[in-house]
NULO-749996 format. One record per residue: x, y, z of N, C-alpha, C, O in turn. Coordinates in steps of 0.02 Angstrom, whole numbers, plus 50000, padded with zeros to 5 digits. Layout:
BEGIN
XYZXYZXYZXYZ ...
***
This chain:
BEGIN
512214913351686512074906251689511544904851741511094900851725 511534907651802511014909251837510304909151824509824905651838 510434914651790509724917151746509444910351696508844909451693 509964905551655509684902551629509434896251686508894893351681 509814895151727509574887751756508994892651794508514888951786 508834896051815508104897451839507644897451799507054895751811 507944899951733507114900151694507114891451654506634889451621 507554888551662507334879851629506904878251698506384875051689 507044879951757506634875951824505664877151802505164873551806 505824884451780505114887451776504864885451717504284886851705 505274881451665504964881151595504684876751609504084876151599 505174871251645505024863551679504314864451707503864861251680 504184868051754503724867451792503014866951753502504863551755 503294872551713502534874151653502324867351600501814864251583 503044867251588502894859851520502554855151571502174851851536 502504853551622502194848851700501544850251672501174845651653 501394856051668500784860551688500334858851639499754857251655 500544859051574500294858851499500334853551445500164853251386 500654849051495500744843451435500184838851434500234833851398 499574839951474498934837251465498444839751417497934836851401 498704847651389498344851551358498564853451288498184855451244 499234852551284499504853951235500224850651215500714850851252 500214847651152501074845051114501194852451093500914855251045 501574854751129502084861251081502694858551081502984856151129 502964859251001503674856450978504284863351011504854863151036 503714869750993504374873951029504784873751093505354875851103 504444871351125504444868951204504814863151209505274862151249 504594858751162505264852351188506204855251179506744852751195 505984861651143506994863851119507084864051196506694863851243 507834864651189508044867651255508324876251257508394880051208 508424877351314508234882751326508684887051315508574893051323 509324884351291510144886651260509554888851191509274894351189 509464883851143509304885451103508834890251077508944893051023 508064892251128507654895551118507874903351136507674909051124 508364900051169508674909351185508974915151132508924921251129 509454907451076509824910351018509284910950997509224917051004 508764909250972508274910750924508084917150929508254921850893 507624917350988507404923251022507954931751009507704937351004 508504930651008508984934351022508854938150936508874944250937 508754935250873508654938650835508264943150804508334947250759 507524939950869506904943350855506764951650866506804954350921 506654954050824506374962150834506214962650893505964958050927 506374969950915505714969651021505114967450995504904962851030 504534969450920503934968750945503814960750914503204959650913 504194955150890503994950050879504234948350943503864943750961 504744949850997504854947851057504234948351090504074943551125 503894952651087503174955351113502804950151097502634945951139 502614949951028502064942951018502004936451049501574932751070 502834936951041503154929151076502784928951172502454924151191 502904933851208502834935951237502054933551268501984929851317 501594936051236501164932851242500714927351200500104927451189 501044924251188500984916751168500624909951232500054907651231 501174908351279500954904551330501464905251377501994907951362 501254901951464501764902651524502424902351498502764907251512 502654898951471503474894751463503734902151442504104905951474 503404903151369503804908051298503694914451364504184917851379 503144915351391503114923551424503574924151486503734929851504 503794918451521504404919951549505094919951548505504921951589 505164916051472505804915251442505884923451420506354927051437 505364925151382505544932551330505604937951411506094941651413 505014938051482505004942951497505644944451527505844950251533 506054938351551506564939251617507204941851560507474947351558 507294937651529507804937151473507834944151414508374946351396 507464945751400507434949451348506974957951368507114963451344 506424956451417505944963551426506054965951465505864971851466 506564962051548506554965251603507064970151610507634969551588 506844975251641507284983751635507414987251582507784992151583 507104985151528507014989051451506664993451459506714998951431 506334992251490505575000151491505124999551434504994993551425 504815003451391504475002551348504805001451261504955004651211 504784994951287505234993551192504664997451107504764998751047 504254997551144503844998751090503855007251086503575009851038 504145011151133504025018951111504115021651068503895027251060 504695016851002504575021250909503975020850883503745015250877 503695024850869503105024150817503195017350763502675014250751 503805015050733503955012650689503795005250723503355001750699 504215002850789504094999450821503284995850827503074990150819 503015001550842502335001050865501884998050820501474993550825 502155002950760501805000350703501704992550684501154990050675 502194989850681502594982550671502274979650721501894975250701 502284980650797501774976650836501124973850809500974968050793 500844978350808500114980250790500144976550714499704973450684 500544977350704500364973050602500194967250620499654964350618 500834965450641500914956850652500344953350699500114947750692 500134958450753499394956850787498994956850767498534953150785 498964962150707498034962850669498044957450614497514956650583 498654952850594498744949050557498044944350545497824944050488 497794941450586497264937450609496904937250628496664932550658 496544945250613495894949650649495674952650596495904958050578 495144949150561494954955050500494604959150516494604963850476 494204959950566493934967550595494204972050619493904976850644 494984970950617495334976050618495564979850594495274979350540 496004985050588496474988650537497084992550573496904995250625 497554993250562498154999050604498265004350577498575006250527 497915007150624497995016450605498615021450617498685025250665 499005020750569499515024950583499665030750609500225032350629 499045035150611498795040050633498675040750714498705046150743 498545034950745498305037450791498965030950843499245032550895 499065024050810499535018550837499175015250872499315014150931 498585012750840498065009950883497715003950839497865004350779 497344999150855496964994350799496194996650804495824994350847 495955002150750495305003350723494944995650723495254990450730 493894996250710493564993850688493254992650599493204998150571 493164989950579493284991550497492624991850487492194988550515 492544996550441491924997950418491814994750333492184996550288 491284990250324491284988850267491054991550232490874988050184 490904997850225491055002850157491625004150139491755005150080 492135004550190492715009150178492935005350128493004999150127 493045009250087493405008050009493755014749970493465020049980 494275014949932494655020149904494335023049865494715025849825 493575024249850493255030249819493175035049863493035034549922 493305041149823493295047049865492545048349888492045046849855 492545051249945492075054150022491475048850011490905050549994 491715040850023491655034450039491495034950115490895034550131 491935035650161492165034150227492785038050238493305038950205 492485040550310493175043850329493435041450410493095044750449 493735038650434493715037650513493765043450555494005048950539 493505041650613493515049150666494225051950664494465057450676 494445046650646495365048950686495525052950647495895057450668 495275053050556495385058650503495845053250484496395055850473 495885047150476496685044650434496605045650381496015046850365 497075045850331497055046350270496725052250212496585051850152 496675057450260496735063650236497165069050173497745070950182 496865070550125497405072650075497605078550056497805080650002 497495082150133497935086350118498465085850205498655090950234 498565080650225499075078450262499785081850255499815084650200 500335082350289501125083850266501085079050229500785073750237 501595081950159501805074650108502195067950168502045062050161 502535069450207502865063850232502385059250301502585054850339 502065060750297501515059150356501305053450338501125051550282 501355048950415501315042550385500635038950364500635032950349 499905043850363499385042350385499165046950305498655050450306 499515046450251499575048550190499145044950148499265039050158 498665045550102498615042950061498975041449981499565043049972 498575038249924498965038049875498755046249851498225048549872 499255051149800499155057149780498555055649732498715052749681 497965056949739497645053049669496785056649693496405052049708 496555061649697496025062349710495275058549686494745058249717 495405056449631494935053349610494785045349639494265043349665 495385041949628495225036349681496035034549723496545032349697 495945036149779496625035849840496525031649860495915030949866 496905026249882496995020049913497285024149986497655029049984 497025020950048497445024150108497715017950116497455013050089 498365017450161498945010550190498075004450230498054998250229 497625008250254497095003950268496825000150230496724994450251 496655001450176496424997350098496774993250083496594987450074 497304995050076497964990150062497934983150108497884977350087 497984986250195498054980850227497544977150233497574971250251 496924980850217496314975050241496244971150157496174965050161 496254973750092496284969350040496764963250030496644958249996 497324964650065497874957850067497574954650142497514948550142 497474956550176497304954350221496584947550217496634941650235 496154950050195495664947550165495734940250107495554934350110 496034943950065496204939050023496654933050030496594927849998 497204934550086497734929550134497154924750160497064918850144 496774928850206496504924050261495804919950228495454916350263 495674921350151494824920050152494394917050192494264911050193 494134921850232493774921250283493094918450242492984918950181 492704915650288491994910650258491474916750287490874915350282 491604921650309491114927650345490824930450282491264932250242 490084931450257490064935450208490074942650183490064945350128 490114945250271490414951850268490944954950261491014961050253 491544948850264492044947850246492144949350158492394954250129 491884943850135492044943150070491524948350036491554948349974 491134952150061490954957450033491194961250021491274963149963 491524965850103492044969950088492754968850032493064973350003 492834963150031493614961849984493444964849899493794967449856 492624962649904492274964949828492164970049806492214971249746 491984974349851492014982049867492574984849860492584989949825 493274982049894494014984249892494114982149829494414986449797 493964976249789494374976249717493974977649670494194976649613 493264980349679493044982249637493374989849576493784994449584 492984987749524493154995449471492935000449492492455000649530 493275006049466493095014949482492895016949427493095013449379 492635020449417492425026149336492355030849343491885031049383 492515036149329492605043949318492415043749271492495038949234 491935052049247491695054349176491655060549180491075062249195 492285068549168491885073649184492375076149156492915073449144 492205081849142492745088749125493215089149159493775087649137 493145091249224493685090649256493785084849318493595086349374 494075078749306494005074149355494645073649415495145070149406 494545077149470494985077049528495645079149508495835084949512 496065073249483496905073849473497065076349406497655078049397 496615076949354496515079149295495915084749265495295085349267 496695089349228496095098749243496235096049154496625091649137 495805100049109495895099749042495665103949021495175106449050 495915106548963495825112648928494935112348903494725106848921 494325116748866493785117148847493805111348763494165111448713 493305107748780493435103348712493765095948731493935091548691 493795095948782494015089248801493735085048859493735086848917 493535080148840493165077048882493645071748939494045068748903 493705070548983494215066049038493895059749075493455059549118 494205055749050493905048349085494185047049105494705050049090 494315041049167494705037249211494175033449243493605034349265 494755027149231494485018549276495215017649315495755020449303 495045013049363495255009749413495275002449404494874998949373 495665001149428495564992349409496264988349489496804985849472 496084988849553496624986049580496654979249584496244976249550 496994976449614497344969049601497674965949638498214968649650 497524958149676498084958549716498394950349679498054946149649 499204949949695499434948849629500034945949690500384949849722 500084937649698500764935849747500724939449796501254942149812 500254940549830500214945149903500314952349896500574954849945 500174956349848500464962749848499854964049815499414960249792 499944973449816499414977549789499524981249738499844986349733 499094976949687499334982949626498924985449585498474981649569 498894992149554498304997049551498354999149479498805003149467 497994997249428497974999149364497465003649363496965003549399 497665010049294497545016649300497445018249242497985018949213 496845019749196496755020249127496425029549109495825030549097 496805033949111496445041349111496505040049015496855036148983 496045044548996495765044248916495765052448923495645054748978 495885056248874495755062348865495385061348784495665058648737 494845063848783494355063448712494055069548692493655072448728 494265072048625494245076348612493385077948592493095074248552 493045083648622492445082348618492245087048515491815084648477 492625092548498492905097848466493415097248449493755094148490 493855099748377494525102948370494715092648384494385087548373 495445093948414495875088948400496405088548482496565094248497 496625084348520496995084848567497765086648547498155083948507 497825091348584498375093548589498815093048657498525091748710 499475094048658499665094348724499675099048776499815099448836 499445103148722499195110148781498425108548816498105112548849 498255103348803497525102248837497585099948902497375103548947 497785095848913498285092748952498275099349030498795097949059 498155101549045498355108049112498575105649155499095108749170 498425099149207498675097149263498575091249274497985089549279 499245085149281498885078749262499645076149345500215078349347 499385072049390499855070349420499725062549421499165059849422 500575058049422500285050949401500545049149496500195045949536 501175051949509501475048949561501895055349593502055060349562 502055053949668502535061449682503005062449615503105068349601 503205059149586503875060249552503765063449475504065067749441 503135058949463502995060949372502325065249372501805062749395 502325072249344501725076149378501845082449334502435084049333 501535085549306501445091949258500735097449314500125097049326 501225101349329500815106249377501115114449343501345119349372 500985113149275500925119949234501675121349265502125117549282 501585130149264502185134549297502495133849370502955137149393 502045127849407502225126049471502665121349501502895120149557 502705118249415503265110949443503575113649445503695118449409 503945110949509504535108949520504865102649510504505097649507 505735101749502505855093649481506395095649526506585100849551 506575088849528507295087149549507615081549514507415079949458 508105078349544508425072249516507995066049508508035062249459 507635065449553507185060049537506525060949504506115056349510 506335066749469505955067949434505805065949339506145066349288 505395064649348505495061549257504885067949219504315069649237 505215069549176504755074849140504255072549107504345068949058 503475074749136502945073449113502795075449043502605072248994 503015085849061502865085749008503375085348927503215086748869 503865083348948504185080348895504085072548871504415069748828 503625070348903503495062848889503075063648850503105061048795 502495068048872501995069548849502465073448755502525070348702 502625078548767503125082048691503175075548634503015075748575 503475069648677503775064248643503245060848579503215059348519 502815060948649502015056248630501955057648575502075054248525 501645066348582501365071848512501675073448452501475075848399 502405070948479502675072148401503075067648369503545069248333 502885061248384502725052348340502155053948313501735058348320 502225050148284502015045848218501215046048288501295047648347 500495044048256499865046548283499655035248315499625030348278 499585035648378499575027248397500115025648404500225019648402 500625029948414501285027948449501295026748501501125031448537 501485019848537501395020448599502195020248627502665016948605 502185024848681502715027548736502805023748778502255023048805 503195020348805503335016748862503735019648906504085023748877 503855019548971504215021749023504075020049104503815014649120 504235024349147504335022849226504485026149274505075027749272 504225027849315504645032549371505275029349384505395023349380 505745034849402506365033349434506495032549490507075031049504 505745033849568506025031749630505265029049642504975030449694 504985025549597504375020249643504185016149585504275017949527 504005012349598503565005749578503075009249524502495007149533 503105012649485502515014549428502805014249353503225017749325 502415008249327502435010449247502085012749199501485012449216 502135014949148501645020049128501775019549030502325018949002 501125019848997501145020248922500745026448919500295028848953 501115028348860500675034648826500495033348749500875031448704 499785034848746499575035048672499235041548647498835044148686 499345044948578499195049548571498975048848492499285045548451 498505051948482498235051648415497655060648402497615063548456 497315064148348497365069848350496545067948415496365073048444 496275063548426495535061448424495705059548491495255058048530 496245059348508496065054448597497055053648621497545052248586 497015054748679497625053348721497345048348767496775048848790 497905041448784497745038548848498285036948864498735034948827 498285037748929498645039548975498715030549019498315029849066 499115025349006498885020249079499745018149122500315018049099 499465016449195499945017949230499725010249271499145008349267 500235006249306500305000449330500555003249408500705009249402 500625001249466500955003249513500974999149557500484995449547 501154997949587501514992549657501594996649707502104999949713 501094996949751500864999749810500974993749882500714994349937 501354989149863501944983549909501444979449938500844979549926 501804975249985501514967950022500964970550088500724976150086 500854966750131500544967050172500914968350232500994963850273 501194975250242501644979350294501444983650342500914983150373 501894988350351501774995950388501595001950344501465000150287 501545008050353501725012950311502445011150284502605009950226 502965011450355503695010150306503915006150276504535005550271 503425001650239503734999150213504155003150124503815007450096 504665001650101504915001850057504415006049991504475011949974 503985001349967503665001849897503115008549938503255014449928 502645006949972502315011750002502575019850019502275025050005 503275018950056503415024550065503585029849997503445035749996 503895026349942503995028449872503525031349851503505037049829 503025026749857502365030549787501875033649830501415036249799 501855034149893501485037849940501715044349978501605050349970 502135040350028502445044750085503095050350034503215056350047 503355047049990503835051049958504595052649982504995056749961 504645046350050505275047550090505785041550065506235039550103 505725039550019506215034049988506315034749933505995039049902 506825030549898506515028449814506915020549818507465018749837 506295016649788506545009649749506575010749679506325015349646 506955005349659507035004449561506594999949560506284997149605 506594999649502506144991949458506364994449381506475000049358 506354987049348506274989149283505684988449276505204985349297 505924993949226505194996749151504754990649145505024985149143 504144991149143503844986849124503764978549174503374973949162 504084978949208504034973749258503254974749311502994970049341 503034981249313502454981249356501704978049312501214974649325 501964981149260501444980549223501474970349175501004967049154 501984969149176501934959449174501834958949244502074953349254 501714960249279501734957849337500914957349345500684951749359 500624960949339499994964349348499344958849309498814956249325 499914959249232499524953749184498964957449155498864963449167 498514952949104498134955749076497364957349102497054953649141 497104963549073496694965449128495974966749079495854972749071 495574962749052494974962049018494604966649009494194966748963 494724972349061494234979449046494614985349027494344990949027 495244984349011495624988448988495514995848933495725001548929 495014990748891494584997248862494345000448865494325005248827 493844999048937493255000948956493175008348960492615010548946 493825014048984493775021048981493945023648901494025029748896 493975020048847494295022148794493675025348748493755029748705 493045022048768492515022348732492235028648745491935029648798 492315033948690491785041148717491145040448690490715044748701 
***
C-alpha cells in the first residue's frame, strides 16, 4: 500500500507537470486501476509502456521492473519487444537472427540471390528449426522479413515513395522457365514452369504457387516428376523421403492425379500448416497450384509461420479455406502457357 500511495504522489506531480502539454485519458484513471491493467501485460508490452511518458515509466518501473533483472533475456521475449517497436518504423525490420532492428533495403525481396543481409538471415540451408529460416522453396523463399515489412507497409501506407515502391517489389509476380527450376528436378522431355503471385489478404500473408510441368516430347508421366517439395510436410524426395504422421503422400496424390479420368482436378491440404493444393493432370501437361498462409504480422513464433516454415508446430485448417480466402487471382494462367 506504501508503494502505491508513493507512486499516486509522483503520478500527481507529473500530471502538474504535463497538463499544459498534453490531455492523456490514461492518466486521468486512477492508479488502483492502471495497476490491474498493467498486471496483465506481457514483460515486453510492460517495456513499451515503460517508455511511453514520466507518469506510465514510473508506475511500470517501481511496480512491475524493479529487481526483475533483465525481463527480456528469452529470445522469444525479445522478439515480441522489438515487433511491437518496429511496428511504426518502416525502415526497419527484426532480425531473428541476430535480436536486433536491421535497416531495410529496398531491393530486398523473396527472389532468390536478390539481397542477402550481413547477418546471413534467412539462409537455406539454416537448421530446419532455426528461427531465422526461410520458406523451403528455392525458387522464390519468402524470409519472416518479407512478411513483416509487406504487412507492415501495407498497414501503415506510408506517403514515402520509397516506401510504396518497396511494397511493389514485395507483391510483385515471380516466373521461372527451365528444366530444372530450384524446388523442381524433372525427368528429360519436360519442360518446368513456376509463378508466384503473393497477397496480402485481412492483414495476413498469402502466397499463391502455380508449378506447370509441360511435356516438351512423349507425354507426362508420374515418373517425370523426380523431386518436387510443396511444404515441410508434402514433398516427394525419390528414395529419400521420409514421412511420419503428419505427412501427406505426395507421391500418392500425385498416383491419384494419373490414374483419373485426364483434367481431373485433385483437391487437398497439408495436415500440419496452412497449405492448399490442386492437382491437374492430363498426358500434355501437369499443374501443380498451392495457396498458403504464411500468418499475420508477428514473430517467427508465431503459430502459422512456425508450421509452414520453422516446422516446430502444426495448425489445421480446412481444405480449401486458404485458397477462398486468397480469392481470385487474374494471372492464374499465366505459367500454363508453353
Amino acid at each position: 500500500m506504501n508503494t502505491v500511495k508513493s507512486l499516486i504522489r509522483v503520478v500527481k506531480r507529473a500530471r502538474l507537470s504535463l497538463r499544459s502539454q498534453t490531455r492523456s485519458h490514461i492518466l486521468q484513471l486512477p492508479i488502483e486501476v492502471l495497476l490491474r491493467i498493467f498486471e496483465y501485460l506481457p514483460p515486453y508490452s510492460q517495456l513499451l509502456v515503460y517508455q511511453t511518458c514520466r507518469p506510465l515509466r514510473t508506475i511500470i518501473h517501481q511496480y512491475f521492473l524493479s529487481g526483475k533483472g533483465d525481463i527480456l533475456a528469452a529470445p522469444k521475449d525479445r522478439l515480441c519487444y522489438l515487433t511491437h517497436l518496429a511496428r511504426s518504423l518502416p525502415d526497419r525490420w527484426v532480425c531473428a537472427k541476430c535480436c536486433k532492428l536491421h535497416q531495410t533495403c529496398e531491393w530486398d525481396t523473396p527472389k532468390p540471390q536478390n539481397y542477402t543481409p550481413k547477418c546471413r538471415d534467412g539462409l537455406s540451408f539454416v537448421d530446419e528449426r532455426s528461427e531465422c529460416r526461410k520458406l523451403p522453396n528455392t525458387e522464390y523463399a519468402p524470409c519472416h522479413r518479407h512478411l513483416e515489412l509487406t504487412l507492415k507497409y501495407a498497414r501503415l501506407k506510408s506517403p514515402k515513395k520509397k516506401h510504396q515502391k518497396h511494397l511493389q517489389r514485395l507483391l510483385a509476380s515471380y516466373h521461372v522457365d527451365s528444366q530444372i527450376s530450384g524446388g523442381m528436378s524433372v525427368a528429360n522431355g519436360v519442360r518446368a514452369q513456376s509463378s508466384f503471385y503473393p497477397k496480402v489478404v485481412d492483414g495476413r500473408y498469402l502466397l499463391f504457387s502455380a508449378h506447370a510441368y509441360l511435356a516438351s516430347r512423349g507425354t507426362i508421366l508420374q515418373q517425370s516428376i523426380e523431386f518436387l517439395i510443396i511444404c515441410p510436410h508434402v514433398y516427394s524426395f525419390g528414395a529419400f523421403c521420409g514421412r511420419n504422421t503428419l505427412t501427406r503422400d505426395l507421391d500418392m496424390i500425385l498416383y491419384t492425379c494419373f490414374s483419373a479420368p485426364p483434367n481431373t482436378i485433385i483437391s487437398t491440404s497439408c495436415l500440419a500448416c496452412k497449405t492448399d493444393i490442386t492437382i491437374e493432370a492430363s498426358l500434355e501437361r501437369l499443374i501443380i497450384c498451392t495457396w498458403q498462409d504464411l500468418g499475420p504480422e508477428a514473430t517467427v513464433y508465431d503459430p502459422d509461420w512456425e508450421a509452414i516454415v520453422r516446422n516446430t508446430t502444426s495448425v489445421y485448417h480446412e481444405t480449401g479455406s486458404i485458397e477462398e480466402l486468397y480469392g481470385q487471382n487474374e494471372h492464374k494462367c499465366d505459367c500454363y502457357i508453353g
